[in-house]
C-alpha positions in Angstrom: 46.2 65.6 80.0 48.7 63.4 79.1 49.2 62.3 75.2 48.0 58.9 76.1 44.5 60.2 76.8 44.5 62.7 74.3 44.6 59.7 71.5 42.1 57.2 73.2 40.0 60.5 73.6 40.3 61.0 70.3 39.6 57.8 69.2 36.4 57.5 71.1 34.8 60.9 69.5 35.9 59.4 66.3 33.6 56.7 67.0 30.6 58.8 68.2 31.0 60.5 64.8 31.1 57.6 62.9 28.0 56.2 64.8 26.3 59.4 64.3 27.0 59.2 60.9 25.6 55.5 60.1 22.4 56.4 62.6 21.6 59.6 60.0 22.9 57.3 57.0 20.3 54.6 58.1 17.7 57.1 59.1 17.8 58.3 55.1 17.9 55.2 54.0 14.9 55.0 55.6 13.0 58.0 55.1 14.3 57.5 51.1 12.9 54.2 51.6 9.2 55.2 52.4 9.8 58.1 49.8 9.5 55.9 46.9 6.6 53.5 48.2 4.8 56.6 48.5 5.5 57.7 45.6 4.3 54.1 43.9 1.4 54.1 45.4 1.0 57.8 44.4 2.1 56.6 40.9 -0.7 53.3 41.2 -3.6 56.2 41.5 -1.7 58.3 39.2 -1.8 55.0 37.0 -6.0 55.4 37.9 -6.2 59.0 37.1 -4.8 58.7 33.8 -6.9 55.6 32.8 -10.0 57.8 33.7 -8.4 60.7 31.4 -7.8 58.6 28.9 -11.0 57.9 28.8 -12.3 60.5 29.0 -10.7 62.1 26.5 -12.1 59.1 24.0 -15.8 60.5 25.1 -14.6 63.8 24.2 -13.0 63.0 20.6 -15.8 61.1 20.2 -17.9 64.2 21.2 -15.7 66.2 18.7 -16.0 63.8 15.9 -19.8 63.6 16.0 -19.8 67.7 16.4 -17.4 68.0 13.3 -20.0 65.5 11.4 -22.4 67.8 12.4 -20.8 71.0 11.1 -20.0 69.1 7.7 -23.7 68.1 7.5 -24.6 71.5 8.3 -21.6 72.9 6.2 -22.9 70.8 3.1 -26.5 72.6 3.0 -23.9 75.7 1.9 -21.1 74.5 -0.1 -23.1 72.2 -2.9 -21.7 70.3 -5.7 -22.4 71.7 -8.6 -23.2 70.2 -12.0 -24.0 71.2 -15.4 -25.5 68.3 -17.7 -26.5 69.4 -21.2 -27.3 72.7 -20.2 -28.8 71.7 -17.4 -27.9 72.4 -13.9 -28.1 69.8 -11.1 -26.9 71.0 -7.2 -26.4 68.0 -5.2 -28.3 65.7 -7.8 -31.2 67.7 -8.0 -32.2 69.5 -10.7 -33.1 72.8 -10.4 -35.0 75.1 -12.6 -36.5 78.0 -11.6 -36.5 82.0 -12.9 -32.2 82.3 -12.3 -31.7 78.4 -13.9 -33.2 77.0 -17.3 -33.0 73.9 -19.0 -32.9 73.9 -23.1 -35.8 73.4 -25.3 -34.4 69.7 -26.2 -34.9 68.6 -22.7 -38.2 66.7 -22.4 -37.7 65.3 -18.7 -38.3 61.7 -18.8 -39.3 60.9 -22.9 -42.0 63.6 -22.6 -41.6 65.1 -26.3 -41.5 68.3 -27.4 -44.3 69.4 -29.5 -46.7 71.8 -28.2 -49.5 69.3 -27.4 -50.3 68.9 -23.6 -49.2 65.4 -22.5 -51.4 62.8 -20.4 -50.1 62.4 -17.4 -47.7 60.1 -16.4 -46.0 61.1 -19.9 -43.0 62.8 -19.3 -42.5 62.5 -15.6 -39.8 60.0 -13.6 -40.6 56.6 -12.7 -39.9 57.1 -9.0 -42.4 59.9 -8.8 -44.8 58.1 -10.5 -44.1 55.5 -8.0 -44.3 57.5 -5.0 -47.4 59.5 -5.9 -49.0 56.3 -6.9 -48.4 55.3 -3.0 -49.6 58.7 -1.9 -52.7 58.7 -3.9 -53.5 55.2 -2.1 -53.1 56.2 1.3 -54.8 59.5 0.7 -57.7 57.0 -0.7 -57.5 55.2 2.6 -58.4 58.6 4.3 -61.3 59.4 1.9 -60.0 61.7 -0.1 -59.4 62.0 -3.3 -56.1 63.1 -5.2 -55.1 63.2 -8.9 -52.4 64.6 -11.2 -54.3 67.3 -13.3 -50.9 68.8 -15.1 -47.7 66.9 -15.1 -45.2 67.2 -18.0 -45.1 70.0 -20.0 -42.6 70.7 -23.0 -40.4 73.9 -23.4 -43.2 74.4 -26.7 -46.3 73.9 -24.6 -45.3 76.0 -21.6 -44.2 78.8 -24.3 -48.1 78.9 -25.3 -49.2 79.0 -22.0 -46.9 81.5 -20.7 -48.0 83.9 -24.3 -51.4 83.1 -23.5 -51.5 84.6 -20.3 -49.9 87.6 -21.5 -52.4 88.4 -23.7 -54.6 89.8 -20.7 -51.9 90.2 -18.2 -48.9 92.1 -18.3 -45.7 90.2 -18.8 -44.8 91.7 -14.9 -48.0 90.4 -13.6 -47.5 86.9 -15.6 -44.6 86.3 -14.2 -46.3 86.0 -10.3 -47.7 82.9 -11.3 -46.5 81.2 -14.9 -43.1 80.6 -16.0 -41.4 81.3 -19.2 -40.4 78.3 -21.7 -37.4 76.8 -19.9 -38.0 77.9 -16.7 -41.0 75.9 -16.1 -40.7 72.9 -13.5 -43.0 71.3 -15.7 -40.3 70.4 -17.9 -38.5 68.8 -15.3 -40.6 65.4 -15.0 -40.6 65.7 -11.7 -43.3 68.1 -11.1 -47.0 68.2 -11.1 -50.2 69.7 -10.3 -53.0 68.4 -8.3 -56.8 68.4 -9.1 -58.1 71.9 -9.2 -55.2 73.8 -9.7 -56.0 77.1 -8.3 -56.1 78.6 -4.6 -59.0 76.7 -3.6 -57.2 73.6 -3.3 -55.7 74.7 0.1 -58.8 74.8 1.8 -59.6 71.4 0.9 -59.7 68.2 3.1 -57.2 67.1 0.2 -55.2 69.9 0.1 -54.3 70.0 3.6 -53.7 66.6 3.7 -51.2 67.0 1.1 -49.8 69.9 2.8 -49.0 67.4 6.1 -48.2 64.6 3.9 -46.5 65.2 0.7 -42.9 65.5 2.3 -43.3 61.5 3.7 -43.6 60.1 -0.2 -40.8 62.7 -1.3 -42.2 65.3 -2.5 -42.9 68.9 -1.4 -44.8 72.1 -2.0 -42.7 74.3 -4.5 -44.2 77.5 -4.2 -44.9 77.5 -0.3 -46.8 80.4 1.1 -44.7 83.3 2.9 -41.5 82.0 0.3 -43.1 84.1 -2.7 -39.9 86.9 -2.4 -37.8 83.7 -3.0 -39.0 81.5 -5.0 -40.7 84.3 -7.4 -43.7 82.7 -7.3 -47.2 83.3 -5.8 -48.5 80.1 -2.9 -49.5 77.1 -4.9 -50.4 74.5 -2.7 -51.4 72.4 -5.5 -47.7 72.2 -7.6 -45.4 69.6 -5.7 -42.0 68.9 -6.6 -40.3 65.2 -6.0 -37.0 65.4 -4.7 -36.5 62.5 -2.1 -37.8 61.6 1.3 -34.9 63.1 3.0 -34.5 66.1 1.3 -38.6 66.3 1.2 -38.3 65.9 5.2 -35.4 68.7 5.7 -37.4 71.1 4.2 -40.6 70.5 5.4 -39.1 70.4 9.1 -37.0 73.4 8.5 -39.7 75.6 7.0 -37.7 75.8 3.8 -38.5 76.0 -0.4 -35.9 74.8 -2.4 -33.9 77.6 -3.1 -33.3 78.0 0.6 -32.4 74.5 0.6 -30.0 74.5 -2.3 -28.9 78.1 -1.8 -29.8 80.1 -4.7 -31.9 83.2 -5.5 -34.6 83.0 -8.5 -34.7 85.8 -10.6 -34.9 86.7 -14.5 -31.7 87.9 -16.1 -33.7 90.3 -18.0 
């Protein structure tokens, strides 16, 4: 072949390449082309997906948050607050006095005194329980039945003669089933009571199991419940309620509770 043809041969596979080479160029240009509207639209649901998450995940801290203000609530019936006030101890607010917590002889709950007379009741108890068995008592009326304070207040003096009195024909073991020593009497507190006949009868009463159902709805509950005797350290009284608000009244009636359970402590002499 002569060189003539050699070089035009040449210059026409040159050529072929070079077309070649645009054709694959323009095909990837292409293909890259449709790459990245596919990947836009993939982005656009993308875009959707992550809206979705995004919400979702608001349902879920929102889930969380209302699980974690659970687990506080339920977390707060164990860690109290604490607080001693003139030698006398008040968890979350609530005074408590029972065989493990006393109050001093000077405390006379709300201007009871302190001789060893037996006050008229309301002497010596809150306003607001005055208030809220006053309301009780009425609706109780309403029903037909009839419900009265019998023993309210009683002073660190008067519940020490009660307490020795008993103890002259029961033994101090036996006494302390069902009466309390001076200081450890909720008497003193103000802010408990006893209704009409003040003895086991009462629970078989129309009024007495009304007051069982009721009581919790005006704040108060039954302090010495029956089946709670190994932790209160008391025998059942249905008659003795206890004020100590219309949610915390409500918790523990719903939740089968007395109010050591509630407030997480035992009741038991030191001695």
């Amino acid at each position: 072949m002569s060189t003539k043809r050699k070089k035009v041969k040449l210059r026409t596979d040159r050529i072929l390449v070079l077309v070649i080479m645009l054709a694959i160029l323009v095909l990837l240009i292409v293909l890259i082309a449709k790459g990245v509207s596919s990947k836009n639209g993939q982005s656009q649901t993308v875009g959707g997906d992550i809206q979705d998450i995004s919400s979702t995940t608001t349902e879920v801290t929102s889930q969380d948050t209302l699980s974690t203000t659970q687990d506080v609530t339920e977390t707060s019936q164990v860690n109290h607050t604490i607080e001693v006030i003139d030698g006398c101890t008040y968890i979350d607010g609530i005074l408590i006095i029972n065989k493990s917590y006393s109050v001093p002889a000077e405390y006379q709950g709300y201007n009871g005194g302190l001789d060893d007379t037996k006050p008229t009741p309301p002497q010596g108890l809150f306003p607001e329980v005055i208030e809220s068995f006053n309301q009780m008592q009425e609706d109780a009326l309403n029903e037909g039945l009839d419900i009265y304070i019998a023993s309210g207040y009683r002073s660190y003096y008067y519940q020490l003669k009660v307490y020795n009195s008993y103890c002259e024909t029961d033994s101090p073991e036996i006494v302390d089933t069902y009466s309390a020593r001076a200081g450890h009497s909720e008497h003193q507190s103000g802010y408990a009571f006893d209704l009409n006949s003040i003895d086991d009868s009462f629970a078989d009463t129309l009024e007495g199991q009304w007051v069982a159902e009721n009581c919790y709805k005006y704040g108060f509950i039954i302090r010495f419940p029956e089946g709670k005797e190994d932790i209160t350290g008391y025998q059942y009284e249905s008659w003795h309620l206890r004020y100590v608000g219309v949610d915390v009244a409500t918790y523990i009636y719903e939740n089968n509770l007395c109010l050591e359970e509630y407030l997480g402590v035992d009741s038991v002499y030191a001695d």
